[in-house]
MDTraj code that builds the backbone (N, CA, C; nanometers):
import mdtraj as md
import numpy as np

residues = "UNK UNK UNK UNK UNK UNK UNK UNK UNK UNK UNK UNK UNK UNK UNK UNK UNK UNK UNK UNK UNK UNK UNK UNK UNK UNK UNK UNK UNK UNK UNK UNK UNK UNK UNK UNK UNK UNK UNK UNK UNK UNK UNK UNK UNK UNK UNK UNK UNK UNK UNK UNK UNK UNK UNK UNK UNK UNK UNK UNK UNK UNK UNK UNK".split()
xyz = np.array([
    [0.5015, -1.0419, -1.5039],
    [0.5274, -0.9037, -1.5366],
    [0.6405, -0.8519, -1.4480],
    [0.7300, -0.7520, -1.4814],
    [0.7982, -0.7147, -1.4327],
    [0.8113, -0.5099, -1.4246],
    [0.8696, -0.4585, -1.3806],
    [0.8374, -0.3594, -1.3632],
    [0.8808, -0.2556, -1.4583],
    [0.9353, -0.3095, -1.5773],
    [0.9675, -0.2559, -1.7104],
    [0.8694, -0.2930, -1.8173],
    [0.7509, -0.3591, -1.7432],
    [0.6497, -0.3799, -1.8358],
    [0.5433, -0.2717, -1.7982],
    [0.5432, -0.1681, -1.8081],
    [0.4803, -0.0634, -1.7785],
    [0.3095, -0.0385, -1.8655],
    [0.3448, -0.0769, -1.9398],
    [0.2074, -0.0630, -2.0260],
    [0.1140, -0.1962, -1.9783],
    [0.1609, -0.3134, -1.9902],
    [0.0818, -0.4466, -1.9362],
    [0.0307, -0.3951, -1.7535],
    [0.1208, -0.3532, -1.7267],
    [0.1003, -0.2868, -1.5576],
    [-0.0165, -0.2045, -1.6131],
    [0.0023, -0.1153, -1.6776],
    [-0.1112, -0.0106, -1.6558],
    [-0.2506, -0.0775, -1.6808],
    [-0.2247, -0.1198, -1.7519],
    [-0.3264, -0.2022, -1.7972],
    [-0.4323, -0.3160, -1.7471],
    [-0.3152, -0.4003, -1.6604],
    [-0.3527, -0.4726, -1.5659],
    [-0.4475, -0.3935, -1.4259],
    [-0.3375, -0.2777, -1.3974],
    [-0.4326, -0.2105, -1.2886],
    [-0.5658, -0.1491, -1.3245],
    [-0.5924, -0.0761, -1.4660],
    [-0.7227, -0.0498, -1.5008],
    [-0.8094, -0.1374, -1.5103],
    [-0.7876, -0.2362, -1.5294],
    [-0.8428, -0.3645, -1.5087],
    [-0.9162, -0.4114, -1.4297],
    [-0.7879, -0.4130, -1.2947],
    [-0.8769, -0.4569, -1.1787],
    [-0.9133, -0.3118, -1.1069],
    [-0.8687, -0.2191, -1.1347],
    [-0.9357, -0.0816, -1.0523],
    [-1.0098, -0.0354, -1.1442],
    [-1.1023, -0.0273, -1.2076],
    [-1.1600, 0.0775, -1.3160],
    [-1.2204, 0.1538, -1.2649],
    [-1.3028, 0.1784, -1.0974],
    [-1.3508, 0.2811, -1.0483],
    [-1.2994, 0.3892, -1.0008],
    [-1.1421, 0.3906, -1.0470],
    [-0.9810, 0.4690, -0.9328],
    [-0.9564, 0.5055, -1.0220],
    [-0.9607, 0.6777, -0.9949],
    [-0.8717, 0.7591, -1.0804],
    [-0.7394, 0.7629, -1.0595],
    [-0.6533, 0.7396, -1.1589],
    [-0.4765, 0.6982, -1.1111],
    [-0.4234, 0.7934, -1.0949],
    [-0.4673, 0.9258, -1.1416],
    [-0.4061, 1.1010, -1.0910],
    [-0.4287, 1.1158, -0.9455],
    [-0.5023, 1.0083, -0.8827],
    [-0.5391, 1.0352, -0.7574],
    [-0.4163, 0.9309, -0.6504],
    [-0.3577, 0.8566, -0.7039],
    [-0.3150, 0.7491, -0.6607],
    [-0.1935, 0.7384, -0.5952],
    [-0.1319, 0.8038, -0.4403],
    [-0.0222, 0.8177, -0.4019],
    [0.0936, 0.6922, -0.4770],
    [0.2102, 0.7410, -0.4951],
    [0.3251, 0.6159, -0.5038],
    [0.2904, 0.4810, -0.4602],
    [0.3043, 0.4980, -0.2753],
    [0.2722, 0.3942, -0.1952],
    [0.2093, 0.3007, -0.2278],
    [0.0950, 0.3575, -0.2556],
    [-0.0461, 0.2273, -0.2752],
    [-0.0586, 0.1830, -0.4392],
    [0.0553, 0.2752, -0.4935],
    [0.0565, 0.1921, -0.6483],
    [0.1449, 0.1355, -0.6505],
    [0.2732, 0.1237, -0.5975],
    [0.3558, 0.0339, -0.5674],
    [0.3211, -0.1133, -0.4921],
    [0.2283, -0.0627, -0.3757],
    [0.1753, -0.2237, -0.3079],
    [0.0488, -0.2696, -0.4221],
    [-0.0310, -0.2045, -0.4820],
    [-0.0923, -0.2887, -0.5864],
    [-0.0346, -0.3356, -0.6824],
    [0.0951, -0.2597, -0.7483],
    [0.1483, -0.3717, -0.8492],
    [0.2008, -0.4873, -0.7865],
    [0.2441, -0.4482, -0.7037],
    [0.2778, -0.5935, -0.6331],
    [0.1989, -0.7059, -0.5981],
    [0.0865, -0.6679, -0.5587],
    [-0.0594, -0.7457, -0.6071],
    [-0.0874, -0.7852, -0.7005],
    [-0.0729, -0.7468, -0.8131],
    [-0.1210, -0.7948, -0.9096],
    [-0.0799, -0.9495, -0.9309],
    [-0.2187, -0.9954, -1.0641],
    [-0.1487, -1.1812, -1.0771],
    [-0.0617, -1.1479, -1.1769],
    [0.0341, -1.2116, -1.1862],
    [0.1181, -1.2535, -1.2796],
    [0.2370, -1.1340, -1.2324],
    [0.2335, -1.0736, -1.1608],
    [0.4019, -0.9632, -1.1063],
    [0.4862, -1.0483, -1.0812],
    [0.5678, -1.0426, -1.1130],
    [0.7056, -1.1103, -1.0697],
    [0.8456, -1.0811, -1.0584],
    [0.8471, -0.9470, -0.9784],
    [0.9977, -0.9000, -1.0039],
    [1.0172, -0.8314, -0.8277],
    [1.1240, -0.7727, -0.7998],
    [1.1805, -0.7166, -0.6933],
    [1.1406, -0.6085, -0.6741],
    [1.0508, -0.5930, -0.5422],
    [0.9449, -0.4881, -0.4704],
    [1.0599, -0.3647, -0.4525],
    [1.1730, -0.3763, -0.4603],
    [1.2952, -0.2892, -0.4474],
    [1.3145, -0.2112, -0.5529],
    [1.2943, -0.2831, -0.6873],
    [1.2926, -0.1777, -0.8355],
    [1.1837, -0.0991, -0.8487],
    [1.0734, -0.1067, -0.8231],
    [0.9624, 0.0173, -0.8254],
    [0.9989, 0.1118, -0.7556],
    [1.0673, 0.2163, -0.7994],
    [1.1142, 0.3024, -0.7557],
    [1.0308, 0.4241, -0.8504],
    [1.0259, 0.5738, -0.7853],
    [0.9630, 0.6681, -0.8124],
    [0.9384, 0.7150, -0.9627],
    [1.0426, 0.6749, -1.0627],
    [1.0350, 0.6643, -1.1627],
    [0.9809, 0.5683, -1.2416],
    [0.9649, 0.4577, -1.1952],
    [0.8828, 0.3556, -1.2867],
    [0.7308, 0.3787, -1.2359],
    [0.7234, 0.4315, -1.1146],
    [0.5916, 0.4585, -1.0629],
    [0.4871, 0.5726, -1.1306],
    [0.5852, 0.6542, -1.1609],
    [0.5731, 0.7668, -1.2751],
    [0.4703, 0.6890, -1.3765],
    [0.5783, 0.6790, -1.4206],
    [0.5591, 0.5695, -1.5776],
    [0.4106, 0.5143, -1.6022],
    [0.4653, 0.4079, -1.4869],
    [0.3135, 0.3511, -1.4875],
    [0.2220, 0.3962, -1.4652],
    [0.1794, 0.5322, -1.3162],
    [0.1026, 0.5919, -1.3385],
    [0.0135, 0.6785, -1.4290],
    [0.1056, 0.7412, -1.5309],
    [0.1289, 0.8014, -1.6590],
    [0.0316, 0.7153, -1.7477],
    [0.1297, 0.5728, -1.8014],
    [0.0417, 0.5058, -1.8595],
    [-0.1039, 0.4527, -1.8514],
    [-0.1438, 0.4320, -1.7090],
    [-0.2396, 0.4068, -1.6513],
    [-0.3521, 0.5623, -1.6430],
    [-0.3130, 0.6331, -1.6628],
    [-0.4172, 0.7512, -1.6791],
    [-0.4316, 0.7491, -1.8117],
    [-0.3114, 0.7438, -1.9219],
    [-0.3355, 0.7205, -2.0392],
    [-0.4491, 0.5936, -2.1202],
    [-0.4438, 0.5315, -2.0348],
    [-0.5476, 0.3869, -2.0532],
    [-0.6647, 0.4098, -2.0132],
    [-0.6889, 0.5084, -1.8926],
    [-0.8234, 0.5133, -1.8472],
    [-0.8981, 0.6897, -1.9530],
    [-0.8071, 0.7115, -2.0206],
    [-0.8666, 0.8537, -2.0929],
    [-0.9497, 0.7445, -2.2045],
])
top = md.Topology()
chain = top.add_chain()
for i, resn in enumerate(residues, 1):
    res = top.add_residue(resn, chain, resSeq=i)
    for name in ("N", "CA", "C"):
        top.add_atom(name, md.element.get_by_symbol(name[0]), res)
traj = md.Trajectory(xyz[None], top)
């Protein structure tokens, strides 16, 4: 995954977090969990505030 895969991200993190509300979820620590995740594979440098958005976004959208 890479960090233009925003929906597989969200997805992935509801996944392994399903007890974490993602409205709750500073940048920081959603940036070091995608980076956690299995199968990430891109440059810890492109998650930048806007894809963090995104994914967060999507990831609340997944857990509604």
């Amino acid at each position: 995954m890479k960090w233009t895969d925003v929906t597989q991200l969200a997805e992935a993190l509801h996944d392994k977090y399903p007890e974490v509300n993602p409205s709750q979820i500073g940048f920081v620590q959603l940036h070091n969990w995608v980076l956690e995740l299995d199968g990430f594979d891109d440059d810890s440098k492109r998650g930048g505030e806007r894809v963090l958005e995104a994914i967060q976004q999507a990831w609340i959208d997944e857990a509604a």
